[in-house]
PAZAPA-4460 file (N, C-alpha, C; in steps of 0.05 Angstrom, whole numbers, plus 32768, in hexadecimal, padded with zeros to 4 digits):
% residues 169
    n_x    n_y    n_z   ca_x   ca_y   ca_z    c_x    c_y    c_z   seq   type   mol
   819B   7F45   833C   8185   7F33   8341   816B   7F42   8344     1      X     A
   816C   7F59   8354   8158   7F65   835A   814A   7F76   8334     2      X     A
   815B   7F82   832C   815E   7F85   8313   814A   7F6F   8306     3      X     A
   815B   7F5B   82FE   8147   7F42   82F0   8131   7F45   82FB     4      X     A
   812B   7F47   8315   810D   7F39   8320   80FB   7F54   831B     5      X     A
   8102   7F68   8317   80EF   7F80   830D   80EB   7F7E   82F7     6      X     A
   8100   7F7A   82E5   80FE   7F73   82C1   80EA   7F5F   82C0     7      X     A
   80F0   7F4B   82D0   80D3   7F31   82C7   80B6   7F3A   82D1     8      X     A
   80B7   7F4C   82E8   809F   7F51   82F3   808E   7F65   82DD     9      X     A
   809E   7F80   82D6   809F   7F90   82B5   808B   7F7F   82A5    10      X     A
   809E   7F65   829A   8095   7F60   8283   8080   7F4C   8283    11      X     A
   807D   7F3D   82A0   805E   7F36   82AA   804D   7F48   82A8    12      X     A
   804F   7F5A   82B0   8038   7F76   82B4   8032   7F7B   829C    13      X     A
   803C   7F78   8286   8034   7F83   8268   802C   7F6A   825F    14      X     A
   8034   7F5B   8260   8025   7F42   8259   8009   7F39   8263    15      X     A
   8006   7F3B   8280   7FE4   7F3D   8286   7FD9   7F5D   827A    16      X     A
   7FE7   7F6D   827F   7FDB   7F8D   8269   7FC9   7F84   824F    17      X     A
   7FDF   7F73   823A   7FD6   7F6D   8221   7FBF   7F5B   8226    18      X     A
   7FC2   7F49   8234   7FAB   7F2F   8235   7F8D   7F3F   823F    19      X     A
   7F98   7F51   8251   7F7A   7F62   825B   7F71   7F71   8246    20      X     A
   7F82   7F78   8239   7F79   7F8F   8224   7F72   7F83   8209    21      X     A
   7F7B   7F67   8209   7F6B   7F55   81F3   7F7F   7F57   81D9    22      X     A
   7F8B   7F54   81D9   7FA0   7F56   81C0   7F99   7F41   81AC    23      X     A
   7F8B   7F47   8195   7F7A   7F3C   8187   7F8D   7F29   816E    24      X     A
   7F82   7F13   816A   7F9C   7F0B   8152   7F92   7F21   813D    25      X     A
   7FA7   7F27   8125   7F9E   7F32   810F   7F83   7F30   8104    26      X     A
   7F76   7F45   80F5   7F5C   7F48   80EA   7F5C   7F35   80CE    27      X     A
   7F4A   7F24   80CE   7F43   7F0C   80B9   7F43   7F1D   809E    28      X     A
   7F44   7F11   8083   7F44   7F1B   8073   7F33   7F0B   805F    29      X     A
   7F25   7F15   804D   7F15   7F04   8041   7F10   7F12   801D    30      X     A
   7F07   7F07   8010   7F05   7F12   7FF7   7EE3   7EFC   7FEC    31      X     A
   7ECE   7F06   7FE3   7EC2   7F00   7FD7   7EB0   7F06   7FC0    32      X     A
   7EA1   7EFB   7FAE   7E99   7F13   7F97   7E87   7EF5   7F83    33      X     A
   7E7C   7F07   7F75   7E67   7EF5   7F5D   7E65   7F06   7F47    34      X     A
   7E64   7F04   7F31   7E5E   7F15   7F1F   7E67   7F0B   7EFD    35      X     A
   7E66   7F19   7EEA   7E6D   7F0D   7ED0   7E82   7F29   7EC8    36      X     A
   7E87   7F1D   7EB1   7E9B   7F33   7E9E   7E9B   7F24   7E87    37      X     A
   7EA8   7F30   7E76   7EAE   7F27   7E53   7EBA   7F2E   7E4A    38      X     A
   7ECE   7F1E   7E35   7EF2   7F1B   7E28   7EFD   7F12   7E3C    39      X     A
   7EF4   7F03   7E47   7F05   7EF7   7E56   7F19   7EDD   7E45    40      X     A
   7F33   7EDB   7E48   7F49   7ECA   7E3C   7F3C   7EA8   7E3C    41      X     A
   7F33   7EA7   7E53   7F29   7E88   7E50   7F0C   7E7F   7E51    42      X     A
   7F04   7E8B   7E46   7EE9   7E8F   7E38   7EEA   7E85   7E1A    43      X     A
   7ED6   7E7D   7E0F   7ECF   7E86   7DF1   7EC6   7EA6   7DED    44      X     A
   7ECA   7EAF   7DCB   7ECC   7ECA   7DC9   7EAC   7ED7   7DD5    45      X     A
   7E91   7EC2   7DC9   7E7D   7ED4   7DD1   7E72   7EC9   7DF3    46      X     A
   7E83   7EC0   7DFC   7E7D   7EB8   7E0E   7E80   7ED6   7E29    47      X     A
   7E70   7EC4   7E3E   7E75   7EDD   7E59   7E78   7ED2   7E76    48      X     A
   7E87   7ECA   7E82   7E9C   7EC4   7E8F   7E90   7ED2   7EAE    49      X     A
   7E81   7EBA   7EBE   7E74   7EC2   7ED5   7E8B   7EB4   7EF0    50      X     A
   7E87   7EBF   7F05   7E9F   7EB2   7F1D   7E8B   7EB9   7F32    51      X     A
   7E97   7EA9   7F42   7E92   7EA5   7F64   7EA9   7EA4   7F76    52      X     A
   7EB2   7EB4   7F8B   7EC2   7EA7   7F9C   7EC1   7EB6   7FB5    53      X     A
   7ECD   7EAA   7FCB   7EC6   7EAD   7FE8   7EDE   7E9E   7FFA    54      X     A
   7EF9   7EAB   7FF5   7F10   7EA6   7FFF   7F13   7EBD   8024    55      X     A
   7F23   7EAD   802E   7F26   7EB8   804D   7F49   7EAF   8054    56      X     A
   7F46   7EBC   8067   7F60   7EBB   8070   7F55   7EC1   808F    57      X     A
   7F5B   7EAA   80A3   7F52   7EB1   80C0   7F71   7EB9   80CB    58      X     A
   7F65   7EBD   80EA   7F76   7EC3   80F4   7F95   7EAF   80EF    59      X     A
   7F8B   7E9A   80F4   7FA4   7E80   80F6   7FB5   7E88   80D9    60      X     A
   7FB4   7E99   80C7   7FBD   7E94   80AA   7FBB   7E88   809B    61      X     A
   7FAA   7E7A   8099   7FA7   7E60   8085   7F85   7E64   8074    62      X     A
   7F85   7E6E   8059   7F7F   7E77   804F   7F6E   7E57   8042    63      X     A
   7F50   7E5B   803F   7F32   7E48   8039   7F28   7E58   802A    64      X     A
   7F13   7E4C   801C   7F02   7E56   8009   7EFD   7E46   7FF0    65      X     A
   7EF0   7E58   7FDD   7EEB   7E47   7FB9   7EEE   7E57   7FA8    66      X     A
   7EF2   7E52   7F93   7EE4   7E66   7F82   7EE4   7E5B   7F6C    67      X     A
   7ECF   7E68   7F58   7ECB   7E56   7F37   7EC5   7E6A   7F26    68      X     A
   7ECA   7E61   7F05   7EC3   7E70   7EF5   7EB0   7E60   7EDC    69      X     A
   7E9F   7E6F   7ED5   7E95   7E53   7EBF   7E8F   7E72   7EA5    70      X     A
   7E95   7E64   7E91   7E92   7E6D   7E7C   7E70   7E69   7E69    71      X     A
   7E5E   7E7A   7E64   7E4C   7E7C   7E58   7E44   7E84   7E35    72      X     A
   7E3D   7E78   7E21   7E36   7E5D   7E20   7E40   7E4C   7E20    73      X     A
   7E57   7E3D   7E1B   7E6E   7E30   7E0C   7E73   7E1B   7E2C    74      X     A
   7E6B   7E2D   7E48   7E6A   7E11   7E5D   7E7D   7E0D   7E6B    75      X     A
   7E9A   7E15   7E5F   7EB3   7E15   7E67   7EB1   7E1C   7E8E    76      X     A
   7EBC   7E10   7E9D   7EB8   7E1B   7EB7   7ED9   7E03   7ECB    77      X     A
   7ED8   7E15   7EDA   7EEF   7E05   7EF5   7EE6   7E11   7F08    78      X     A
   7EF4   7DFC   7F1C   7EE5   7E05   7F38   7EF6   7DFE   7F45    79      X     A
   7F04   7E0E   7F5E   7F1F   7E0C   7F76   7F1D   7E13   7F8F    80      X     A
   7F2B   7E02   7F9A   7F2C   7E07   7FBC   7F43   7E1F   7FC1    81      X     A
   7F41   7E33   7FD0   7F4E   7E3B   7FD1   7F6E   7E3A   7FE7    82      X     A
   7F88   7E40   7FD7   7F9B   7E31   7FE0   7FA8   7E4F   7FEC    83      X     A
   7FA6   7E61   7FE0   7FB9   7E82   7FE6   7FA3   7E91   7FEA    84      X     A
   7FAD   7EAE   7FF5   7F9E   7EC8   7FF8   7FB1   7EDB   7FFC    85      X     A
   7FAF   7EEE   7FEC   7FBF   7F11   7FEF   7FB0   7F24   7FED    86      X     A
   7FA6   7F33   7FFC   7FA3   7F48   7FF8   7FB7   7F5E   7FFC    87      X     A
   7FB7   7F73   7FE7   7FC6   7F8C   7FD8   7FC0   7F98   7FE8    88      X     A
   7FDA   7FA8   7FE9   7FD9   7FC4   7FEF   7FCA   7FD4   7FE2    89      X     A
   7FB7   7FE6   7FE6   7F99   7FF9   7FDB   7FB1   8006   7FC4    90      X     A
   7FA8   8012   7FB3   7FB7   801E   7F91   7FB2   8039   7FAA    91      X     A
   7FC8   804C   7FAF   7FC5   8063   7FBD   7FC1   8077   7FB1    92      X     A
   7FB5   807D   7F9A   7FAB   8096   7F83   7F8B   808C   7F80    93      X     A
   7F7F   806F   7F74   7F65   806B   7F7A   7F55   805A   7F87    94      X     A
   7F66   8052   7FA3   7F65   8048   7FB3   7F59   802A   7FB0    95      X     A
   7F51   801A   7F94   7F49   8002   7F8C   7F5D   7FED   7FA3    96      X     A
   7F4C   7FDD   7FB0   7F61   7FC2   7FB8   7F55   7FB1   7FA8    97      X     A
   7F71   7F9D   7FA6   7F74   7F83   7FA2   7F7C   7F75   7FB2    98      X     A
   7F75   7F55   7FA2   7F82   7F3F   7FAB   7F88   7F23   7F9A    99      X     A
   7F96   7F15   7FA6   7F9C   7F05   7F98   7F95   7EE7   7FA0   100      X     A
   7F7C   7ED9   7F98   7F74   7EBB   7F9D   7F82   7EA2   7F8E   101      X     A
   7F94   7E95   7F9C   7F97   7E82   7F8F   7F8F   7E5E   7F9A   102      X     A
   7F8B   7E51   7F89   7F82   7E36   7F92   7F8C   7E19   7F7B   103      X     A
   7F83   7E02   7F8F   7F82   7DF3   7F74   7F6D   7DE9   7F70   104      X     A
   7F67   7DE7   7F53   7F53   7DDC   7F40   7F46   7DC3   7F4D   105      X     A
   7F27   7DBC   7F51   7F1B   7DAB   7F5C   7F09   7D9C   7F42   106      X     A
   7F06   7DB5   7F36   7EED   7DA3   7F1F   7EF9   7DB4   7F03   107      X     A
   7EED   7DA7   7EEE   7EF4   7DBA   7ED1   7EE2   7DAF   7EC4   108      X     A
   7ED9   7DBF   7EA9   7ECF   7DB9   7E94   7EE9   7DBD   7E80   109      X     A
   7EF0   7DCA   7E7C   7F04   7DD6   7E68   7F16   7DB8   7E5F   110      X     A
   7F09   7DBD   7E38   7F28   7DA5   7E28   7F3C   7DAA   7E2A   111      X     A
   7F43   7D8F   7E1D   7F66   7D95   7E12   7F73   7D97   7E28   112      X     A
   7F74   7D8F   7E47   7F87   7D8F   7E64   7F87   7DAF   7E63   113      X     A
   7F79   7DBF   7E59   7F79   7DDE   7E65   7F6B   7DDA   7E81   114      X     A
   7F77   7DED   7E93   7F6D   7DED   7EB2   7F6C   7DC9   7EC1   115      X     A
   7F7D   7DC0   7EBB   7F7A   7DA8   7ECA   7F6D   7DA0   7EE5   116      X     A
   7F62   7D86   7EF6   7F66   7D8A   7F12   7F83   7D83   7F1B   117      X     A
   7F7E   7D96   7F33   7F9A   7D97   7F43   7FA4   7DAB   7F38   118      X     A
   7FAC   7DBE   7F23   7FB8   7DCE   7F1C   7FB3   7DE9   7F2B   119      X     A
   7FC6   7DF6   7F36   7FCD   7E0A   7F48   7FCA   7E2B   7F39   120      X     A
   7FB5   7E36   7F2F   7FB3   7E59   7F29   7FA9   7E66   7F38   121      X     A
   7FA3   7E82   7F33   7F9F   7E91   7F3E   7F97   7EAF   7F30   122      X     A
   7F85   7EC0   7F3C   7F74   7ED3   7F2E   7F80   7EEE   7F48   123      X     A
   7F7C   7EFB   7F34   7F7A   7F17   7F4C   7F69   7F2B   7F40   124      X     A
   7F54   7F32   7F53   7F42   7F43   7F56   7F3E   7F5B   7F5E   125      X     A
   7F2F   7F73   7F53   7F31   7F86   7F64   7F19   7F96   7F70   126      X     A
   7F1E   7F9D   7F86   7F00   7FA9   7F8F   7F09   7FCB   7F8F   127      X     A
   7EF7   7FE0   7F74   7EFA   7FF2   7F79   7EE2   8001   7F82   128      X     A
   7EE8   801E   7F80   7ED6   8032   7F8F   7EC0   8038   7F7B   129      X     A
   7EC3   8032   7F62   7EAF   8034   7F4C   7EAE   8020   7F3C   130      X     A
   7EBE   800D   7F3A   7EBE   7FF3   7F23   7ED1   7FD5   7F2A   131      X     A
   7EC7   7FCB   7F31   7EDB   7FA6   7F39   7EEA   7F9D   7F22   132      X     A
   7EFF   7F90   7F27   7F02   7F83   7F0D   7F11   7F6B   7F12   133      X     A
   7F17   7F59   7EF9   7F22   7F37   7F04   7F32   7F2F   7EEE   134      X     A
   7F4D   7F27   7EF2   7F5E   7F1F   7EE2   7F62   7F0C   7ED6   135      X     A
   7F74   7F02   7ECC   7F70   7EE6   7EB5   7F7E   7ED7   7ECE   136      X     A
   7F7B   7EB1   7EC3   7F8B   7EAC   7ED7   7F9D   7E9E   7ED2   137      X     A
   7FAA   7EA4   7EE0   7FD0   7E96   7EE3   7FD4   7E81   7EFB   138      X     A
   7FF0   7E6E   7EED   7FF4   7E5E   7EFE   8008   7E6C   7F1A   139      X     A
   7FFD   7E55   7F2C   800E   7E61   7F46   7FFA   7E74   7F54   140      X     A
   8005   7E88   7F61   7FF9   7E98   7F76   8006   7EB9   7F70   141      X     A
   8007   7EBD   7F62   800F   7EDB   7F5B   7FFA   7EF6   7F52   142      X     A
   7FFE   7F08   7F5A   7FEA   7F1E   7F52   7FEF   7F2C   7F34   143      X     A
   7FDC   7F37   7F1B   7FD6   7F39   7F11   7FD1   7F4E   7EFF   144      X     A
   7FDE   7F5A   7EF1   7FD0   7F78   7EEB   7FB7   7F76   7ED8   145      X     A
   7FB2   7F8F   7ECA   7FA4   7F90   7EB9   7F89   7F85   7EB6   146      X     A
   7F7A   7F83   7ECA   7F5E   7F78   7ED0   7F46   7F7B   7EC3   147      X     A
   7F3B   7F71   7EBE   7F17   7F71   7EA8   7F04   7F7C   7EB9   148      X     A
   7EFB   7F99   7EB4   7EE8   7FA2   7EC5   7ECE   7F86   7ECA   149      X     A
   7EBA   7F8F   7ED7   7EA1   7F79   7ED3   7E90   7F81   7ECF   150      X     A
   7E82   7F78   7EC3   7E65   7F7F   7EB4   7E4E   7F85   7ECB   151      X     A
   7E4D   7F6A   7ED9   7E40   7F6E   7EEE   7E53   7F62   7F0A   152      X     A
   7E45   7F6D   7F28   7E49   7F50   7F38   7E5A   7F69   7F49   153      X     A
   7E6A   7F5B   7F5C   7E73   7F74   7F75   7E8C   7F5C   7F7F   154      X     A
   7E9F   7F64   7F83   7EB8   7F5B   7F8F   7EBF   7F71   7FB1   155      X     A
   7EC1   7F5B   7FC1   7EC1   7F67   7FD7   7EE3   7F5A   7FE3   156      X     A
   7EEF   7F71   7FE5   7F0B   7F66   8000   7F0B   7F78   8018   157      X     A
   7F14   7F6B   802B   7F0B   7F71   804C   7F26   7F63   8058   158      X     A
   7F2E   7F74   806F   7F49   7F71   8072   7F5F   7F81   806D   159      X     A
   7F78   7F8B   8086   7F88   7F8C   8072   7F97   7F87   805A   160      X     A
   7FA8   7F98   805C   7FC1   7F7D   8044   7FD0   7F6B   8057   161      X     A
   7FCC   7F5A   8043   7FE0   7F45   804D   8003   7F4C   804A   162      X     A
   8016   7F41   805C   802F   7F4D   8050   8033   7F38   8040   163      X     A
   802E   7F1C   804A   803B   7F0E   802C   8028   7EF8   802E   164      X     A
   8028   7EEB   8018   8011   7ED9   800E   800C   7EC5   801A   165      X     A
   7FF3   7EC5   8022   7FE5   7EB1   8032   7FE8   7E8F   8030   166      X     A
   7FF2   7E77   8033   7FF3   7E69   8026   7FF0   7E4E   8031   167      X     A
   7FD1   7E3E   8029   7FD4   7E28   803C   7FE5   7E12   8035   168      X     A
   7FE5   7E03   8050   7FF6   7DEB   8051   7FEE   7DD5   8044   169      X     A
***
Protein backbone atom coordinates (compact mmCIF):
# COMPACT_ATOMS: atom_id res chain seq x y z
CA UNK A 1 0.00 0.00 0.00
CA UNK A 2 2.60 2.27 1.06
CA UNK A 3 4.39 1.29 -2.29
CA UNK A 4 1.20 2.36 -4.44
CA UNK A 5 0.89 5.67 -2.53
CA UNK A 6 4.60 6.71 -3.48
CA UNK A 7 4.09 5.39 -7.14
CA UNK A 8 0.95 7.84 -7.40
CA UNK A 9 2.67 10.64 -5.50
CA UNK A 10 5.94 9.88 -8.36
CA UNK A 11 3.74 10.15 -11.07
CA UNK A 12 1.77 13.34 -9.72
CA UNK A 13 5.08 15.05 -9.29
CA UNK A 14 5.96 14.60 -13.02
CA UNK A 15 2.82 15.45 -14.07
CA UNK A 16 2.75 19.02 -12.38
CA UNK A 17 6.84 18.93 -13.65
CA UNK A 18 5.43 18.73 -17.30
CA UNK A 19 2.48 21.27 -16.87
CA UNK A 20 5.11 23.78 -15.19
CA UNK A 21 7.50 23.23 -17.77
CA UNK A 22 4.83 23.74 -20.47
CA UNK A 23 4.75 20.72 -22.57
CA UNK A 24 3.75 22.25 -25.77
CA UNK A 25 1.31 20.31 -28.27
CA UNK A 26 3.46 19.56 -31.47
CA UNK A 27 4.88 22.45 -33.69
CA UNK A 28 2.17 23.51 -36.53
CA UNK A 29 3.09 22.84 -39.92
CA UNK A 30 2.25 24.82 -42.82
CA UNK A 31 3.18 24.99 -46.52
CA UNK A 32 2.69 28.11 -48.69
CA UNK A 33 3.93 29.53 -52.09
CA UNK A 34 2.83 31.66 -55.44
CA UNK A 35 4.60 31.52 -58.44
CA UNK A 36 4.36 30.17 -62.27
CA UNK A 37 6.17 27.35 -64.25
CA UNK A 38 5.69 25.88 -67.84
CA UNK A 39 4.94 22.22 -69.50
CA UNK A 40 2.92 21.80 -67.17
CA UNK A 41 0.48 18.41 -68.09
CA UNK A 42 -2.70 20.38 -67.53
CA UNK A 43 -2.05 23.33 -69.22
CA UNK A 44 -2.19 24.05 -72.95
CA UNK A 45 1.32 23.65 -74.73
CA UNK A 46 2.13 27.56 -74.89
CA UNK A 47 0.58 28.14 -71.96
CA UNK A 48 2.22 28.98 -68.24
CA UNK A 49 0.69 27.61 -65.34
CA UNK A 50 0.56 30.15 -62.18
CA UNK A 51 -0.58 28.64 -58.39
CA UNK A 52 -1.35 29.89 -55.02
CA UNK A 53 -1.59 27.97 -51.87
CA UNK A 54 -1.53 28.36 -48.06
CA UNK A 55 -2.22 24.91 -46.40
CA UNK A 56 -1.61 24.40 -42.32
CA UNK A 57 -1.82 21.78 -40.17
CA UNK A 58 -2.47 23.15 -36.36
CA UNK A 59 -1.84 21.73 -33.46
CA UNK A 60 -5.37 19.70 -33.20
CA UNK A 61 -4.28 17.81 -36.72
CA UNK A 62 -6.70 18.82 -38.84
CA UNK A 63 -5.23 20.24 -41.77
CA UNK A 64 -7.18 24.06 -43.56
CA UNK A 65 -6.17 25.96 -46.27
CA UNK A 66 -6.61 26.52 -50.45
CA UNK A 67 -4.91 26.31 -53.12
CA UNK A 68 -5.41 27.01 -57.03
CA UNK A 69 -3.91 26.80 -60.27
CA UNK A 70 -5.02 28.74 -63.39
CA UNK A 71 -3.54 28.27 -66.66
CA UNK A 72 -2.42 31.37 -68.91
CA UNK A 73 -3.72 32.14 -71.94
CA UNK A 74 -6.13 29.37 -72.63
CA UNK A 75 -7.87 30.31 -68.77
CA UNK A 76 -7.99 26.82 -67.70
CA UNK A 77 -7.94 27.18 -63.68
CA UNK A 78 -9.41 25.04 -60.31
CA UNK A 79 -9.54 26.04 -57.06
CA UNK A 80 -9.59 23.68 -53.55
CA UNK A 81 -10.07 23.57 -49.99
CA UNK A 82 -7.68 21.89 -48.51
CA UNK A 83 -8.54 18.27 -47.23
CA UNK A 84 -4.66 16.53 -46.44
CA UNK A 85 -1.10 17.77 -45.54
CA UNK A 86 2.39 15.76 -45.52
CA UNK A 87 5.21 17.01 -45.12
CA UNK A 88 8.54 14.81 -46.21
CA UNK A 89 11.21 13.84 -44.74
CA UNK A 90 14.14 16.60 -46.03
CA UNK A 91 16.04 14.45 -49.35
CA UNK A 92 19.30 13.81 -46.83
CA UNK A 93 22.10 14.43 -49.75
CA UNK A 94 20.28 17.97 -50.87
CA UNK A 95 18.43 18.58 -48.16
CA UNK A 96 15.13 19.89 -50.53
CA UNK A 97 11.73 19.32 -48.35
CA UNK A 98 8.59 18.42 -49.49
CA UNK A 99 5.13 18.06 -49.18
CA UNK A 100 2.18 16.86 -50.08
CA UNK A 101 -1.37 19.15 -50.42
CA UNK A 102 -4.29 17.51 -50.98
CA UNK A 103 -8.02 18.84 -51.28
CA UNK A 104 -11.24 18.87 -52.96
CA UNK A 105 -12.09 20.84 -55.94
CA UNK A 106 -14.33 24.01 -55.15
CA UNK A 107 -14.41 25.81 -58.55
CA UNK A 108 -13.06 24.78 -62.28
CA UNK A 109 -12.83 26.14 -65.58
CA UNK A 110 -11.49 23.06 -67.23
CA UNK A 111 -13.91 20.99 -70.24
CA UNK A 112 -14.90 17.79 -70.91
CA UNK A 113 -15.57 16.84 -66.64
CA UNK A 114 -11.59 17.23 -66.46
CA UNK A 115 -10.95 18.39 -62.67
CA UNK A 116 -14.50 18.22 -61.62
CA UNK A 117 -16.13 19.88 -58.33
CA UNK A 118 -15.80 17.65 -55.50
CA UNK A 119 -13.09 15.67 -56.99
CA UNK A 120 -10.32 14.76 -54.48
CA UNK A 121 -6.18 15.47 -55.93
CA UNK A 122 -3.38 16.40 -54.89
CA UNK A 123 0.12 18.16 -55.81
CA UNK A 124 3.41 17.84 -54.07
CA UNK A 125 5.81 20.54 -53.84
CA UNK A 126 9.16 21.22 -53.10
CA UNK A 127 11.02 23.87 -51.22
CA UNK A 128 14.74 23.70 -52.12
CA UNK A 129 17.99 25.43 -51.12
CA UNK A 130 18.45 26.80 -54.71
CA UNK A 131 15.23 25.99 -56.83
CA UNK A 132 11.26 25.01 -55.74
CA UNK A 133 9.45 22.86 -57.72
CA UNK A 134 5.56 21.48 -58.18
CA UNK A 135 4.21 18.34 -59.47
CA UNK A 136 1.41 17.33 -61.72
CA UNK A 137 -1.67 16.49 -60.03
CA UNK A 138 -3.12 13.29 -58.99
CA UNK A 139 -6.10 11.95 -57.53
CA UNK A 140 -6.25 11.20 -53.80
CA UNK A 141 -3.55 12.41 -51.42
CA UNK A 142 -0.22 10.84 -52.37
CA UNK A 143 3.28 12.36 -52.85
CA UNK A 144 4.87 12.73 -56.15
CA UNK A 145 8.13 12.52 -57.84
CA UNK A 146 9.62 14.17 -60.58
CA UNK A 147 8.67 17.89 -60.07
CA UNK A 148 8.74 21.10 -62.58
CA UNK A 149 11.27 23.46 -61.39
CA UNK A 150 9.52 27.24 -61.35
CA UNK A 151 10.16 29.90 -63.32
CA UNK A 152 9.29 32.27 -60.84
CA UNK A 153 7.59 32.50 -57.18
CA UNK A 154 9.04 30.80 -53.75
CA UNK A 155 7.44 27.68 -52.03
CA UNK A 156 7.81 27.79 -48.34
CA UNK A 157 7.33 24.46 -45.78
CA UNK A 158 7.71 24.99 -41.99
CA UNK A 159 7.34 22.25 -39.64
CA UNK A 160 8.42 19.04 -39.05
CA UNK A 161 7.56 15.93 -40.93
CA UNK A 162 4.59 14.72 -40.44
CA UNK A 163 4.68 10.78 -39.68
CA UNK A 164 1.56 10.17 -41.55
CA UNK A 165 -0.79 12.19 -43.53
CA UNK A 166 -2.71 14.80 -42.20
CA UNK A 167 -6.32 14.25 -42.92
CA UNK A 168 -9.49 16.23 -42.28
CA UNK A 169 -12.70 14.93 -41.21
Amino acid sequence: MVRRRIGLVVLGAVAVLALAVGCAPPAAASVTGTGTFTTWAHCQVADTASFTFDARVGADGVPTGTFSFTCRPSGFSLAATVTCLQIHQPDPVTGVRAATIGGTITATTYPNGLFPVGQKLSVTVADGPSADGVSVLVLGCQRQLGLLPLASGDIVITGAPTPTTAIAA
